[in-house]
N, C-alpha and C positions, 0 to 999 in steps of 0.2 A: 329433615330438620336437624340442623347441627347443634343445636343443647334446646336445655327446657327451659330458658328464663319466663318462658308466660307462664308457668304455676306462681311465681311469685305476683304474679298482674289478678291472680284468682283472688276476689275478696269474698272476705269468711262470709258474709251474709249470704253472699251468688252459691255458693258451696251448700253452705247451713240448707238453703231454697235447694239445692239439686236431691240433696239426701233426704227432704222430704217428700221429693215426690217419689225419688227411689224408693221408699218404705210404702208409698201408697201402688207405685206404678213399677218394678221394675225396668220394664221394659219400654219405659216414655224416657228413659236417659242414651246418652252417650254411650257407646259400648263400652269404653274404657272406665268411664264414670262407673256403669255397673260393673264392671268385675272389681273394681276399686272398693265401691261400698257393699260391696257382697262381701271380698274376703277381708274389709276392716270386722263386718258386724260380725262373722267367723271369731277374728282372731278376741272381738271386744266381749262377746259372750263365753269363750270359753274361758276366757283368765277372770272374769267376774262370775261367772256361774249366774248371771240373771240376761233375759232379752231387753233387749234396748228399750226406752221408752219411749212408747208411740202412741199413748193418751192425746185421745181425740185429735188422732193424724199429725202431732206434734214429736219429731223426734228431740229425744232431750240429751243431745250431744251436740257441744258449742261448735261453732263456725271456725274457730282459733285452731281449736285443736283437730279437726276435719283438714282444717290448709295445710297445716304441719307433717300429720298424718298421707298426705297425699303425697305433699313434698317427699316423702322416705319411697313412698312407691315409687313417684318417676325414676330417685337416684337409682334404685332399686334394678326399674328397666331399662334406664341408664348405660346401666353396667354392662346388662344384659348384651345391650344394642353393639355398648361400644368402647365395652373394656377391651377385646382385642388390640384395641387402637394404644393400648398403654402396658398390655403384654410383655412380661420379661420373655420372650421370644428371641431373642435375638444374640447369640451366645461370646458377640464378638466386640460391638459396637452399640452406642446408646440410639434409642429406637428415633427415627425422625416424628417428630411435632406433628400428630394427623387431626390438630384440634377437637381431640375426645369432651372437651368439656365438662370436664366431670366433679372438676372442683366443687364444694358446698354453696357457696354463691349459688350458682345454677339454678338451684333449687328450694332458693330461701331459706339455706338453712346454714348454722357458722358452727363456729369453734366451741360457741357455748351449748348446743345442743348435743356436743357427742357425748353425756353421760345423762341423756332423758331415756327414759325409753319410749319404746313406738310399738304400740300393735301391730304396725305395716310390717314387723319382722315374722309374721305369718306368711306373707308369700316369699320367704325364705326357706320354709320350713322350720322356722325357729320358735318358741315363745314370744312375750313378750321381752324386748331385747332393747339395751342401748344402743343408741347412733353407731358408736364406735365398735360394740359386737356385731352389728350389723355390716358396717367398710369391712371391720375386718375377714366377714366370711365374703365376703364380694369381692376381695382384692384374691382372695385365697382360689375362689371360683372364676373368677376371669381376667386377671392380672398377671397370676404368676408366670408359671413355665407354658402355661396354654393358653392363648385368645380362641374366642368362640364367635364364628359369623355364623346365625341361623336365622337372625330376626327378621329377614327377608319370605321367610317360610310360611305359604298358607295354609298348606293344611294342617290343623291343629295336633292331632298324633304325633307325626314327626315333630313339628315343633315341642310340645313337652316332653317326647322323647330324648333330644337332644340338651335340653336346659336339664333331667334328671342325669344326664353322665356329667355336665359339668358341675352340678349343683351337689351331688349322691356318689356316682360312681366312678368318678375321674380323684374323689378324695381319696377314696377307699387305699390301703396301704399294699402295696405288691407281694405276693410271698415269697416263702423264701426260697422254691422251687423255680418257680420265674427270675427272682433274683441271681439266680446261677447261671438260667439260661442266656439270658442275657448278656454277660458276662461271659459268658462261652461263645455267645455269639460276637461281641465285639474283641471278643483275642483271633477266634479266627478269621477276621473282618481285617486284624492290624497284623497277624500273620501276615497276612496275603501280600500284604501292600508293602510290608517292610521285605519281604522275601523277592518278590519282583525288583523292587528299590536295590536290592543287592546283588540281584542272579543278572538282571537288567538293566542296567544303569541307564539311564537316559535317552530310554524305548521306549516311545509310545507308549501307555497304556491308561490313560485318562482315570487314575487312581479316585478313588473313594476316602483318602486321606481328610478329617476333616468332617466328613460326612457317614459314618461306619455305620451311627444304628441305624442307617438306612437297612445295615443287614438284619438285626435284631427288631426294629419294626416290622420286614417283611415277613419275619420267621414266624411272627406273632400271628401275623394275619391268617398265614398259611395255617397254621398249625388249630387256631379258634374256627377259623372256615370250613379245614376238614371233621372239625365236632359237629359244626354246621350244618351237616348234610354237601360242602363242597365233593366233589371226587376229580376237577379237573382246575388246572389253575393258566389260562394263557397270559402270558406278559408281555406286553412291547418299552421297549425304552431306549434310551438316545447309545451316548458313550459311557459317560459319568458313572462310573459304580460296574459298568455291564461282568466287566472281567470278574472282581470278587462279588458276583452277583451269582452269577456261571457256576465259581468255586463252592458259594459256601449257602446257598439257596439250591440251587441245582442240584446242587453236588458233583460237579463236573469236578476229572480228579488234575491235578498238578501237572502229571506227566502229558496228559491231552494238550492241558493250556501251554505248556510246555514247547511244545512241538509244532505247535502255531507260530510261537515266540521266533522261534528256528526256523520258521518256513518248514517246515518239513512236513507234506501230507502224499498222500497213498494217491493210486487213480481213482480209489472209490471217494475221493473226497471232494473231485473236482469234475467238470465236467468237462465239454469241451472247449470252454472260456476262459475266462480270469481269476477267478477264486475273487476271493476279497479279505481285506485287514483285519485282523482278530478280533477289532471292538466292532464289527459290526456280524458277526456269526452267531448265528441260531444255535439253539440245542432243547434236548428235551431228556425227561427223565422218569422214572419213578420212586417217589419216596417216601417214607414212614414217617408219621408226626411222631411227636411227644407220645400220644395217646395209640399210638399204634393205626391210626388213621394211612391207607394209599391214598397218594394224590396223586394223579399224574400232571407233570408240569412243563409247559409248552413256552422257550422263548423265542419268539420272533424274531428271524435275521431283519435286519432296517438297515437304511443307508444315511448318508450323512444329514441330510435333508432331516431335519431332528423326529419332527412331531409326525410323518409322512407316516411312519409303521401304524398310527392310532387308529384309521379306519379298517385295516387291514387286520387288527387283532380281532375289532368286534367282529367286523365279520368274520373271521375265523372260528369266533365264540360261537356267536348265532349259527353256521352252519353245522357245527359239532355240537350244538344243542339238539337242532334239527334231525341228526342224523345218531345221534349215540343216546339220547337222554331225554326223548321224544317231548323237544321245548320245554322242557322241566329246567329252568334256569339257574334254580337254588343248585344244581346240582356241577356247573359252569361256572365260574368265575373270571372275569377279565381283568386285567392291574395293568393301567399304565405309568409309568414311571418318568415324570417331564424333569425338566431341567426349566428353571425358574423364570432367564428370559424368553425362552422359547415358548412355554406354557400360556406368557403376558403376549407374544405378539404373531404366532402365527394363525392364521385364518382358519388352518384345518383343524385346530383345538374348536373353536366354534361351530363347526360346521358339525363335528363329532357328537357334541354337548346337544347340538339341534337336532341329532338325530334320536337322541337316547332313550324320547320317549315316543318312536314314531315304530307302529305296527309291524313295517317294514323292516327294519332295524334296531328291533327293543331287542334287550341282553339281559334283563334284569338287574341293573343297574354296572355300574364301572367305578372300581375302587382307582383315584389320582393319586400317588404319591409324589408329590413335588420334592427333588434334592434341592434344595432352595441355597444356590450356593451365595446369593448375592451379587454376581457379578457374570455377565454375558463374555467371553474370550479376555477381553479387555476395559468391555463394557461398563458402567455402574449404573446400579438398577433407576438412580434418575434420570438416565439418558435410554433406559431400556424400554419404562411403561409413561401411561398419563395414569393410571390408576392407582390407589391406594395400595394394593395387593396384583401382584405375577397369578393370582387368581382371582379374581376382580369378577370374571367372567361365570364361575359357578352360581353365582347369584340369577343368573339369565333363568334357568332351568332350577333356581331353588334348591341347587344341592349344599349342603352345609360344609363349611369347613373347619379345620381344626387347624389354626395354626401355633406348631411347637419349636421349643429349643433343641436345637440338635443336641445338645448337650447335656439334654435331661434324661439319660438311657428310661429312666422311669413311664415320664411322660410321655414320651416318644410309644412306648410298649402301651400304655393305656387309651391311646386315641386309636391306635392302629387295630387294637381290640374291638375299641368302639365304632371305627368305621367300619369291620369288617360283620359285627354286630344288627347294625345300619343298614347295610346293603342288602345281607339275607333279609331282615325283619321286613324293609322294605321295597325291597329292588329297582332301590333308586341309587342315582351316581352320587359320590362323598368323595370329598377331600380332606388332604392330610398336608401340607404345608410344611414342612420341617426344616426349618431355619439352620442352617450350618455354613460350612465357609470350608475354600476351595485351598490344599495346603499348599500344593503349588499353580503352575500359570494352568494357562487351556489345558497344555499337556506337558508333560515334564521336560522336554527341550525348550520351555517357552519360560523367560523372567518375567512376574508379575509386577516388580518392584519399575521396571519402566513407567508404569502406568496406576499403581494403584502404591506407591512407596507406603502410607500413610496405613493404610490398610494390615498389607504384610509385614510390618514393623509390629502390630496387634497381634497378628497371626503366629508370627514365628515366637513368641515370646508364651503364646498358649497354648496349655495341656491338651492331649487329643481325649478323644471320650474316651475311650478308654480307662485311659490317668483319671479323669474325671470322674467317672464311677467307681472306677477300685477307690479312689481317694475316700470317696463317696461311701461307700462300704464299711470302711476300713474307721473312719468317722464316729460311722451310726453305734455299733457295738462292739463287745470281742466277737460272739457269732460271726456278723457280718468282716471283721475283722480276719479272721481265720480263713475264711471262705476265698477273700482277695487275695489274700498271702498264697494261699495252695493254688486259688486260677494264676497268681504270678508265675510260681515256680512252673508250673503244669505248662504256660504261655509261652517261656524260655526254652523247655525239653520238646515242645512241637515245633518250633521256630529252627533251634538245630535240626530236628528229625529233618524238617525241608530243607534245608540246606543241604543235610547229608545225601537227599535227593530220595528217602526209605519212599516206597511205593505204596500210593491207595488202588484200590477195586473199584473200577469202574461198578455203578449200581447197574446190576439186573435191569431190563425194560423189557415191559409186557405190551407186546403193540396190540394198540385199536383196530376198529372194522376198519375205519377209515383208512388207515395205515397199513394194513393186509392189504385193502384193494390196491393202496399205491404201490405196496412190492409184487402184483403181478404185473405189474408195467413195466416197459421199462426206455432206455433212451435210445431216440427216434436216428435213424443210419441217413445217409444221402440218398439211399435206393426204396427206404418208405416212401421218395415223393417222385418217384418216377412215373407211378401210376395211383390213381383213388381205389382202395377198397373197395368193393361193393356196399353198398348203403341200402338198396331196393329194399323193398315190404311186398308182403303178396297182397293182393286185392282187396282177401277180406278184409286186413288189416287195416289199412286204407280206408275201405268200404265202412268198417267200424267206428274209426276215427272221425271221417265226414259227416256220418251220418249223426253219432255222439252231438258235434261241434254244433252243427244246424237245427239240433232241438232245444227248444226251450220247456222248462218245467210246466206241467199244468196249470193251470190259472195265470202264470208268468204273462204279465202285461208291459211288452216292451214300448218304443216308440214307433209310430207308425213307419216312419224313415227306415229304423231298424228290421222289423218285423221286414221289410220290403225288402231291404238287402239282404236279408238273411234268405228270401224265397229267389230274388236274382241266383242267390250263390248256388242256392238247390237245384235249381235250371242247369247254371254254368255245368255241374257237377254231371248230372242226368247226361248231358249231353256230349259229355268225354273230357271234361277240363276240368282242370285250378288256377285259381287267380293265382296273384304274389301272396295274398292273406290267408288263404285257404291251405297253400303249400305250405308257410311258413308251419300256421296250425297243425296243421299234417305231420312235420317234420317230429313238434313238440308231444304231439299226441302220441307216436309211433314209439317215442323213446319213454312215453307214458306207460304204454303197454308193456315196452320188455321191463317195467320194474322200477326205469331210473326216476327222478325225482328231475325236475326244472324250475327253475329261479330265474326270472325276471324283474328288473327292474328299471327308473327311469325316469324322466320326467314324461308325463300324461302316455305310460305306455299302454295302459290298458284299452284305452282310444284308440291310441296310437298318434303322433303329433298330425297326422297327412291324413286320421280319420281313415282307417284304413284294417286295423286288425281289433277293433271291437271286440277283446279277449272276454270283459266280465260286463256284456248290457245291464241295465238296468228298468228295473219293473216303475213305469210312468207313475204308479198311484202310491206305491210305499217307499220308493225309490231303493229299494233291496237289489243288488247284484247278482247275478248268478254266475259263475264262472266255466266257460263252455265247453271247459275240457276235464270237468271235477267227475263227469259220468260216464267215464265209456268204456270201463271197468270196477269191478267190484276190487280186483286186488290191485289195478293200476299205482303208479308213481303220483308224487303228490304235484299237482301245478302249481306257483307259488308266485304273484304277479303283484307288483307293488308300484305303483306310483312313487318317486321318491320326491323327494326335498328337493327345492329350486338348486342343487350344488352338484358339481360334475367331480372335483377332487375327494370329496370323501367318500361320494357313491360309487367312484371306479375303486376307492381302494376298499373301502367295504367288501365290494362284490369280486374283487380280485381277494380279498382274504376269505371269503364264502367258498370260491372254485379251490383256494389252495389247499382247507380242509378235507375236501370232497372230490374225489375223480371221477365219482358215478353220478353227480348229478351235472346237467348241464345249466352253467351257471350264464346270463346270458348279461349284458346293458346298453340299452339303445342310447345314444345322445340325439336328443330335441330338434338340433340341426348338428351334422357332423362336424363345423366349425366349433362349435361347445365344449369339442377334446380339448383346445386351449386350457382350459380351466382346468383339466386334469391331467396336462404333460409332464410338470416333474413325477405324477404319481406313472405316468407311463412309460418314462426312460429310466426310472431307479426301481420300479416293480415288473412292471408288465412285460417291455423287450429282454431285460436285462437278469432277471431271477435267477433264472437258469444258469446262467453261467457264474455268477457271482457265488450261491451259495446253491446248487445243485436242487432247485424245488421246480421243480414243472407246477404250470398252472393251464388251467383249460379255459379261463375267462373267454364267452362271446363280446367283441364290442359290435355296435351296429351302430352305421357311421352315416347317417344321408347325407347325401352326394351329387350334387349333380347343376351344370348352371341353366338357370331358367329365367335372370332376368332377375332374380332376388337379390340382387347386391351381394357388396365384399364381405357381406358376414352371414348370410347363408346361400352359398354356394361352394364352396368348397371346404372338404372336411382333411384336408392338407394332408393325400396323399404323400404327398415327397417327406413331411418328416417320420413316418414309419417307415418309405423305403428305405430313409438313411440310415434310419437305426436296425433296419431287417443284416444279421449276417449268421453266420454258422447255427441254420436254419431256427432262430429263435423265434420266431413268428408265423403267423401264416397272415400272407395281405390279398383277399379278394374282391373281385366287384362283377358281383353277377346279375345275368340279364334275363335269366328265366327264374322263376316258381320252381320247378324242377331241380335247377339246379345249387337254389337254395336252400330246398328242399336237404337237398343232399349233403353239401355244406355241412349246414346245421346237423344232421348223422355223421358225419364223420367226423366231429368233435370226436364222441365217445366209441367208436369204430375204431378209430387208430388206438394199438394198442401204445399207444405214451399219450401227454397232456401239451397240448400247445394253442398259446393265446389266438383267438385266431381275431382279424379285425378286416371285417367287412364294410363295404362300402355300397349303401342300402339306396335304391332310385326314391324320389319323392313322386316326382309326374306322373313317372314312370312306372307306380306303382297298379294305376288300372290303364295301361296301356293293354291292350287286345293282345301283340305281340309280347308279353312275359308269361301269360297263360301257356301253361302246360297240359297235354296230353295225361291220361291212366295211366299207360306204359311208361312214359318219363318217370314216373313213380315207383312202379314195380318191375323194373326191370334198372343193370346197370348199375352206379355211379356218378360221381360229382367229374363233371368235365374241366377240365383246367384250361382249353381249350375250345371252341366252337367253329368249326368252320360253315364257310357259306354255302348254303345250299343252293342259291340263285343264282349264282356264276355258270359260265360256263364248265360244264362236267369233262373239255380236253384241260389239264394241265398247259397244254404248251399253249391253247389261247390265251391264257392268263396274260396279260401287259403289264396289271398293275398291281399288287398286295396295297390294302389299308389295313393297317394291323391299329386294333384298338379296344378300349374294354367300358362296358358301362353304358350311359344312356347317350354316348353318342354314336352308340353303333345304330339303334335306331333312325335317328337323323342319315347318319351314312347312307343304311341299306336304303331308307323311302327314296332317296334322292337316285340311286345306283337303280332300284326299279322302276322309279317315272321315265328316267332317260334310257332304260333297257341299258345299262352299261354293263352288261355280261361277260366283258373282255377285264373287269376288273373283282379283284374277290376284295369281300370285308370279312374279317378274321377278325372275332373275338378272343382274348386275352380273361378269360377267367378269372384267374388265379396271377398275379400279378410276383407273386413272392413267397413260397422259395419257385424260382420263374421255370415252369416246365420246359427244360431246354430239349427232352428229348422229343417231345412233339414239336417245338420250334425248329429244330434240327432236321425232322420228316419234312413239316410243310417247307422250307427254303430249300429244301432240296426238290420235292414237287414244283415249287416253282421259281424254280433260279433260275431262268429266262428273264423273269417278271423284276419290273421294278416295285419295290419295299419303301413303305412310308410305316412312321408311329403316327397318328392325327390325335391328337387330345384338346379337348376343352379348355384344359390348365392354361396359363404363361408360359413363356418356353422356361422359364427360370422355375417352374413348379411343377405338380402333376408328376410322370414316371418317367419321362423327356430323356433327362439326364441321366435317371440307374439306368435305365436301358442302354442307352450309348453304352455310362460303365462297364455293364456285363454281358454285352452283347456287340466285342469288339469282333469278334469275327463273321459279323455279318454286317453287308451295307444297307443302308437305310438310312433315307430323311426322314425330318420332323415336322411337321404341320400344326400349328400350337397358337394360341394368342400370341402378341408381344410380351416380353417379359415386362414385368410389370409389380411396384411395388405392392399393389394392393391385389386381393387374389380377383377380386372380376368387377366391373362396372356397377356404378348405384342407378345409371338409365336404363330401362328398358329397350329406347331404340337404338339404343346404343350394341347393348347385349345383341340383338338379331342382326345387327347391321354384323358384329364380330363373328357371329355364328353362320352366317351365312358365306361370310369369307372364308372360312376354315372347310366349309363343306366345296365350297367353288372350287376353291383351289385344289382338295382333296382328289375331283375329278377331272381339272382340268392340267392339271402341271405334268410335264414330259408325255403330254399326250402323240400317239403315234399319227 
């Protein structure tokens, strides 16, 4: 409802009659009614010192002054609702018109009533008060330098939580301790930026000019968070601020950022790729509060793609919770830092917010700070959002926000307190909104004045906070007077120090377990993938694992179907095999044993989408879970399988910032159908192929991709091979598609076998999954390695019979082979292709040479314009070979069924019939 004119439609009689049945009935009114007539009859007894008259159920309070009285309440929560909406927030320009309504009209009440007083000044905290004592703490509370959005808020706690910092503890006066830092914090904030400004003249570096206590907000947080109980702090954020973020949060020293500026880095800086641009580079540190508090503090490298880094922090969070601070999340902190229109309109802010409070993905909450410059590159923010607020969207999830004037060093210090207050108390996400304005364009080669003249004419004409607060200071007393004078001179002898270029110490860092395990690793050679590791487990191991998985707990009442499958799978097992769902189990259970921990997640992976890997059954009568891999050690790794949220972009970067924390756990995520990576491709070409070379971080992420065409149309069937092999080069990936149990088995171990981390991204059969032929042998298990290759055992055992090679990978080598055995075609081999990329040339090298008689075919299921068609040509010029493939084709496969086998059938025909002898 956008204002209260129906209190003035309330007639005192209807009123007079409510209040008495209130006195008879509490709890026969209106909710609002009663907390209304609850805290009038409060405030009306304590400043009369008698209870109300209620002589024979009659109360003896007129109806006039009841409507009056109420009227003060609603203005009251009025304010509450939607005084942000009139907010001195905005430190530049006069606020736009968001219809707050809050005029006295509204509320039946005028000009002549500001010198009555109102008992309603009780839910103030006040006495009995006049009209106008009462606006005036209301405007003092939600007008000034803060607006407050909370009244979306259910649960009551936090709600009065929140109404006591703006009401209580948002007045309270700063001291004069804080008052210095602050001020310390925004000279070296305007250091930074004027010292670049001069050492760099119009280089890149997406300055914080404008926006500074962004630094002295964050220093706030940090520094109240490690009283807290914090000890670790990860941050992801865009460009805006990142550099003197680095410098004077971090403490990254001058001469580092320096030498970035220069181009100038070492081999240990880079990998074997590209490096990337100084505002987008990570770092980390460890540092001493105020109070003598370590934090250690993690910033996340991100790419340009703004808001991309945010799932990747928390996950980062959550698995450094998991692994350092056993899920004690008070002890964890995460800080994203948006940029205003980015925050207002990309999807992966939502999808993050959905996640925040999901089992899977809880962090204990996530402190926003939004640099709220006003303006997107070029953009203004009425062409940026439809909403009221660049954070509009915390309301979904009920987190409160604080929206401040950049320019109020004060108030900026006291939300950022209070959010970080917030977030411990409650471990939920809070925002911080801080109003400021950008001093020059996107980036300092760019004129604002093309496009926003009207603006920057405001801008350049105005003091930065800085100015603003020494002014400020200097104002209030001589104390505060003196204080600014001596941070000015003090401001000017650090400003030449850096020009004169005197040198800082880099700070001492104490690295983590996590961080020790990644310096025993290290980066992967060309001759790592000549050959697989050994992966194999001896028997018992195996024998333990299986045996674990196929028990359920006593009393444990599954479903009959279940219970059924689970005694097939005890046969399959008795009798020398594994399925595909047993291997997989297998794989996760073995790496259970040696210690490591495994993460899973997904849409319906516990199922599994194809019903297929039934990880955590459930008991038919209490519906409780059991998870089948929680027992098969006392000191085992912990199994960790989560269903995720209907979203592919935030849950790959989640779970790619989970594996980035953690090299020892195997961090895994299946997509629903393997066309689904859509949804998560920019998170895959700016994180997943590309980390490594950009800013030197291995990650181990599993994707598990289904794959395969069966007649299910253009949107599950293909899980777009060709665009990882495009992005596959100096070895950043690993792309397979395997056809056994066995050798997924192994796969999935040589994640954590290879001594370095690389994403690997499988391509997972649906059908194919209880096909007879993916079952594996015991000995495929405990003996050996992950095959990159498969050759035919059906063909004839001379080489020089050979006529034909079909070289191919996935579930149509089954098609191939049944076809190759009804017709006895033993003059021709089908060769599996394992491992797709980085592409094992030296077994390809052996078999073309075994049979370089024979004529060479690729046959794929794809388009010729899709599938692995084309890399192979690319990188396999020195061998000849046709292709066998659909038509190229805009869409990736047919919406008919007869259509599909009519295409599948062709491909197999011709497979065996073309250049026949």
């Amino acid at each position: 409802m956008k204002d209260f004119s129906f209190v003035s439609g309330a007639h005192p009689a209807y009123i007079e009659s409510l209040y008495k049945e209130y006195i008879q009935s509490p709890g026969s009114v209106d909710t609002e009614w009663a907390r209304f007539f609850e805290g009038f009859d409060y405030a009306y007894n304590r400043t009369n010192g008698n209870a109300v008259n209620t002589v024979n159920g009659s109360a003896g309070i007129s109806g006039d002054l009841l409507v009056k009285e109420f009227s003060v309440y609603k203005l009251i929560q009025a304010y509450r609702k939607k005084g942000h909406l009139i907010a001195q927030t905005n430190p530049i320009r006069p606020r736009k018109d968001r219809k707050a309504n809050l005029d006295l009209a509204y509320f039946n009440l005028s000009g002549g009533d500001l010198q009555k007083e109102f008992y309603a000044a009780s839910f103030v905290g006040m006495q009995k008060a006049t009209l106008q004592q009462i606006l005036d703490f209301l405007h003092k509370c939600y007008t000034s330098s803060v607006g407050v959005e909370f009244t979306y808020i259910d649960d009551q706690k936090k709600y009065d939580w929140i109404q006591h910092q703006a009401e209580v503890e948002l007045l309270k006066p700063v001291p004069l301790e804080k008052k210095k830092r602050i001020l310390q914090k925004l000279n070296e904030g305007t250091i930074f930026e004027k010292f670049l400004q001069t050492k760099f003249i119009g280089q890149k570096r997406f300055s914080l000019e404008g926006g500074e206590n962004t630094i002295s907000g964050l220093d706030a947080i940090i520094n109240l968070s490690a009283d807290l109980g914090v000890q670790e702090v990860v941050i992801g954020m865009a460009h805006r601020g990142r550099l003197n973020i680095l410098a004077n949060i971090l403490q990254k020293t001058y001469a580092q950022i320096f030498n970035e500026f220069e181009g100038n880095v070492t081999e240990e800086d880079i990998t074997m790729g590209s490096g990337d641009v100084k505002y987008h580079v990570g770092f980390r540190s460890d540092i001493t509060t105020m109070n003598g508090k370590q934090v250690n503090i993690q910033l996340v490298p991100n790419p340009s793609h703004l808001e991309l880094v945010d799932p990747v922090v928390v996950g980062y969070t959550r698995s450094k919770a998991d692994v350092m601070y056993e899920s004690d999340y008070d002890k964890i902190l995460p800080i994203l830092i948006h940029g205003d229109s980015a925050v207002a309109a990309q999807g992966m802010v939502y999808e993050v917010l959905q996640m925040s409070g999901l089992r899977g993905y809880y962090t204990g909450g996530t402190i926003h700070f939004v640099i709220n410059n006003q303006i997107g590159f070029t953009t203004d923010f009425d062409d940026a959002r439809s909403s009221d607020y660049c954070t509009s969207l915390a309301a979904m999830v009920e987190a409160p926000v604080f929206h401040v004037n950049g320019d109020d060093a004060e108030a900026v210090l006291k939300v950022c307190e209070a959010a970080a207050r917030y977030r411990q108390q409650f471990n939920s996400d809070i925002f911080v909104d801080m109003v400021c304005y950008r001093k020059h364009g996107h980036n300092e080669g760019d004129d604002p004045k093309y496009t926003q003249p009207k603006l920057y004419a405001l801008i350049d004409n105005h003091p930065d906070p800085r100015q603003v607060y020494s002014q400020k200071l200097i104002n209030a007393s001589d104390v505060h007077a003196d204080l600014a004078r001596e941070m000015e001179k003090s401001f000017w002898t650090t400003l030449q120090e850096r020009l004169d270029e005197v040198k800082q110490h880099p700070l001492p860092f104490i690295y983590q377990k996590p961080e020790l395990w990644w310096q025993k690793l290290r980066k992967s050679t060309p001759e790592d993938f000549d050959k697989s590791p050994v992966t194999a487990v001896t028997g018992e191991q195996l024998d333990q694992v299986i045996k674990a998985s196929l028990t359920l707990p006593a009393g444990f009442q599954p479903l009959r179907k279940m219970a059924k499958l689970l005694e097939e799978k005890k046969k399959l097992y008795e009798a020398g095999s594994l399925d595909w769902s047993m291997g997989e189990l297998a794989a996760y259970g073995t790496l259970l044993l040696e210690g490591h921990d495994v993460r899973m997640s997904g849409q319906d992976v516990k199922r599994g989408t194809f019903s297929h890997r039934h990880a955590c059954p459930r008991d038919e009568r209490t519906d409780e879970e059991y998870n089948r891999l929680s027992e098969i050690s006392p000191d085992q790794g912990i199994f960790r399988i989560y269903n995720s949220l209907l979203s592919e972009l935030a849950v790959v970067g989640f779970e790619y910032g989970y594996a980035l924390a953690n090299p020892s756990t195997l961090t895994v995520w299946e997509a629903q159908f393997g066309d689904f990576a859509n949804g998560a491709q920019t998170l895959v070409d700016q994180f997943v192929t590309s980390a490594e070379q950009k800013w030197n971080r291995m990650d181990g992420l599993v994707m598990l991709m289904p794959h395969g065409y069966e007649g299910q149309g253009p949107e599950h069937s293909s899980a777009r091979l060709e665009r990882f092999l495009q992005m596959a080069a100096e070895y950043n990936i690993i792309i397979t598609n395997c056809t056994t149990a066995a050798n997924f088995f192994h796969v999935l171990r040589r994640q954590l076998t290879y001594p370095f981390r690389k994403p690997l991204i499988n391509f997972s059969p649906k059908a194919n999954l209880r096909h007879p032929r993916t079952y594996s042998p015991i000995d495929a298990f405990t003996e050996g390695s992950f095959k990159e290759i498969i050759e035919d055992e059906y063909c004839d055992t001379d080489p020089k019979k050979i006529k034909k090679v079909l070289l191919c990978s996935g579930k149509l080598y089954f098609d191939l082979s049944e076809k190759q055995m009804h017709d006895e075609r033993k003059e021709v081999a089908v060769i599996r292709m394992e491992q797709l990329y980085p592409l094992p040339l030296k077994q390809l090298s052996a078999l073309y040479d075994k049979y370089k008689q024979a004529n060479w075919f690729w046959v794929q299921e794809e388009p010729l314009n899709m599938g692995a068609a084309w890399f192979l040509k690319m990188n396999l010029e020195q061998y000849n070979f046709g292709v066998i493939s659909r038509n190229a084709s805009a869409a990736t496969a047919t919406g008919y069924n007869r259509l599909h086998k009519e295409e599948q059938n062709e491909i197999i025909e011709t497979a065996f019939s073309i250049l026949n002898h």
